[in-house]
Structure formats: C-alpha cells, structure tokens
C-alpha positions, 0 to 999 in steps of 0.5 A, spaced: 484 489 460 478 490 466 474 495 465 476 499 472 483 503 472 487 497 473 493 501 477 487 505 481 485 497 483 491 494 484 494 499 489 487 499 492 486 493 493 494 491 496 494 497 500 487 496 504 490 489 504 497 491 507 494 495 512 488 491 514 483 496 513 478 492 514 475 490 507 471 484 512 466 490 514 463 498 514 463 498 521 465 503 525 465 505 533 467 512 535 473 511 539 471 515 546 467 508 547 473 504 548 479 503 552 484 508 549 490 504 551 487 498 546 487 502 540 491 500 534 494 504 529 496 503 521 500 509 519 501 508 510 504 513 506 503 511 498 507 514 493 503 513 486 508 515 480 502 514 475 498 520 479 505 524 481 501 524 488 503 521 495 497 518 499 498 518 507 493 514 511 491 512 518 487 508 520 484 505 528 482 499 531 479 497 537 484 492 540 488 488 534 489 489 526 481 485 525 478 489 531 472 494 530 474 501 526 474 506 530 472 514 528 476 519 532 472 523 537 474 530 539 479 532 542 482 526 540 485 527 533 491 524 528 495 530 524 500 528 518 505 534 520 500 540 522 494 537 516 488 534 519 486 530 515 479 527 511 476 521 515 473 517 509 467 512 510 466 505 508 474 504 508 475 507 515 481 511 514 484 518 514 487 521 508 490 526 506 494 526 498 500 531 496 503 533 490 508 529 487 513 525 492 514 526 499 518 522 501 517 524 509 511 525 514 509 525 522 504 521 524 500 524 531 495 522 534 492 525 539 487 520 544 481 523 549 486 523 555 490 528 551 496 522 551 499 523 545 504 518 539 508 520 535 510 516 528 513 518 522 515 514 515 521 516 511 526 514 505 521 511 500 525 507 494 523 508 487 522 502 483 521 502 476 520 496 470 526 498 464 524 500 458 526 494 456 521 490 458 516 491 452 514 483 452 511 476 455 512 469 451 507 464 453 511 458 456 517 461 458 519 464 465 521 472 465 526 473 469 525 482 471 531 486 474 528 493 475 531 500 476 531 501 483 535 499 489 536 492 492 530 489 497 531 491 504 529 487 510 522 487 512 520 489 506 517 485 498 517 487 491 510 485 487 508 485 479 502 485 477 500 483 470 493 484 467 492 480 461 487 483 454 482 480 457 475 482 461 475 476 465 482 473 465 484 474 472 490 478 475 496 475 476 501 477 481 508 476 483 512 478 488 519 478 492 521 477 498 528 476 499 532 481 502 538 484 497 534 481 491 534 485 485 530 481 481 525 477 481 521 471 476 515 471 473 513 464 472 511 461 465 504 458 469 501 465 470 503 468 464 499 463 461 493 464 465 492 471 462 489 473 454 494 474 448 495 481 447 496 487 449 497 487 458 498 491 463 503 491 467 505 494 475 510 494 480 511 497 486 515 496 493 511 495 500 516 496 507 512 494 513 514 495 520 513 497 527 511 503 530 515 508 534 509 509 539 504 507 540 498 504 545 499 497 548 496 494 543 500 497 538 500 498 530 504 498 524 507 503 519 507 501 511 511 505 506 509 504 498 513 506 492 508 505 486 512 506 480 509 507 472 506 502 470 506 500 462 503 496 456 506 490 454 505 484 449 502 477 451 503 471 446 
C-alpha cells in the first residue's frame, strides 16, 4: 500500500476535488480587492468515521468555481454556527473540525458591505462496507451492497481500493444512480491492483446548491467517509 495514510489521501484529494478548491494553484487575492456580489462560495461539511471527526470548510472564489481564491478581509468574515474558523494557506480554505458526527451546521459569511448569506448543511447518511466483504478474486466482478440508506438524488457513492503495492495505482468505483443500493466493482480494476493484503474506502458525496449566495453563486457538499477496512486481493 502507499506509504501516505491511504483514507487521509483519498478523502483529501476527492474533497478538494468536489469542492474545486483550487488544486491548479496557491494563488490568492484578498477579497476587499474585488466586486463582492462576484464572489463564489463552497461550504462542505465532511464526517470522517476513521478520525471519529466532522471537517467543516468554506472555501471563496472570485467570479466562478476556477476563478482566483480569495483570503477574506476585515470586516468581511464567514462563521460555522458562532466559531470562526482557521483560514489555511496553499489550499485556501477555512476549516474548523469537531468531535465525532455533527451532523448539522450554518454557514454565515459576512462581505465588506456588512451583507451577509446564510447556508446551512444537514442529514449526512452513513455508509458502511459489511463485515462480510473480507475479499476480492481477480477475474471476477464483485458485486458490493453496503450498510446504508439508498443514493439520494444529487448525490454518488465511491469505493476506493489500494492494492499491496507501492506503486499500483488507486483504483476507484463510483455510483451514481439515484435509489441505488449497491454497486459493482469490475474485474478489470480489480486486476490492475497487486495481490495481497489491499485497502479499502467508502464514502457518500451529496452536492447541491446554495440557499444564499452572491450572483455568482456557489455549492454546498456534505461527505459521510465511513471506516475503511483490510481485504485480500488474489
């Protein structure tokens, strides 16, 4: 397996992915230096059942989900219920983790104008592999129910499976079908990873839009990451 925390990586990568923080760049403006009805928002709020820790984010944009990140300047502010949270550098995001699930929070950003939006994101569903699925033959498609309510409109389920390797690449499989309850991991993928003991991860992504927001607008993302576990590839 990959020498970095493989569910660290994944939820890393699929999070900053879904919420476009801006992986292309480290550039940043302040916002008092732009239009502030052009400002675009993304609120997340990740559950990580591994860490026991929920990770709520905001993220700002000049114009769209690819323009500059921007770094909010007094008196301008977002808060997560009444906490103010930690910008962080290089991923221009604010962030703020919790204790265990919580499984409901409001957004309020606050512009230079003293105009404020209110967002909140709520009802993140579990999802679990069964204790049941201890392993993976290569050749043969698996076909994985896991323990959780059905796919819900606007949302997808994605497994992703670390073979033994140091170098085999990550394979991913995802499901998008509304009222799904399952879904297939093809024999191909299973191939490409190494024999042996493999890691796997599953999680469920809901993306929506937001309650409130500038002209430009924004997205709201909620993630349940539920425990990974060990399998065997042969």
């Amino acid at each position: 397996m990959k020498s970095l925390s493989f569910v660290r990586l994944i939820n890393t990568l699929l999070v900053v992915t879904s919420l476009a923080f801006g992986l292309s760049s480290c550039q940043k403006e302040d916002s008092d230096n732009v239009n502030q009805d052009r400002i675009y928002a993304d609120y997340s709020l990740v559950y990580d059942k591994g860490e026991n820790k929920t990770f709520a984010r905001a993220a700002f944009r000049f114009g769209n989900v690819t323009g500059t990140a921007l770094e909010l300047k007094a008196p301008s502010e977002v808060r997560f219920g009444s906490d103010a949270p930690t910008f962080v550098p290089g991923v221009n995001y604010y962030e703020r983790s919790y204790p265990g699930l919580q499984n409901q929070i409001t957004f309020t950003f606050k512009d230079i104008n003293g105009k404020t939006f209110t967002n909140s994101i709520s009802a993140l569903e579990p999802i679990e592999f069964p204790a049941s699925f201890t392993t993976l033959t290569k050749g043969t498609a698996y076909p994985l129910s896991w323990d959780g309510p059905v796919v819900r409109p606007g949302e997808f389920v994605d497994v992703t499976l670390d073979g033994a390797g140091p170098t085999d690449p990550i394979q991913s499989f995802l499901q998008l079908q509304a009222g799904a309850t399952s879904l297939t991991l093809d024999a191909d993928r299973i191939g490409r990873v190494d024999n042996g003991a493999g890691r796997v991860a599953i999680s469920r992504t809901r993306n929506g839009a937001l309650q409130q927001g500038t002209s430009a607008g924004g997205t709201l993302t909620s993630r349940y990451q539920g425990q990974s576990k060990t399998i065997i590839v042969q």
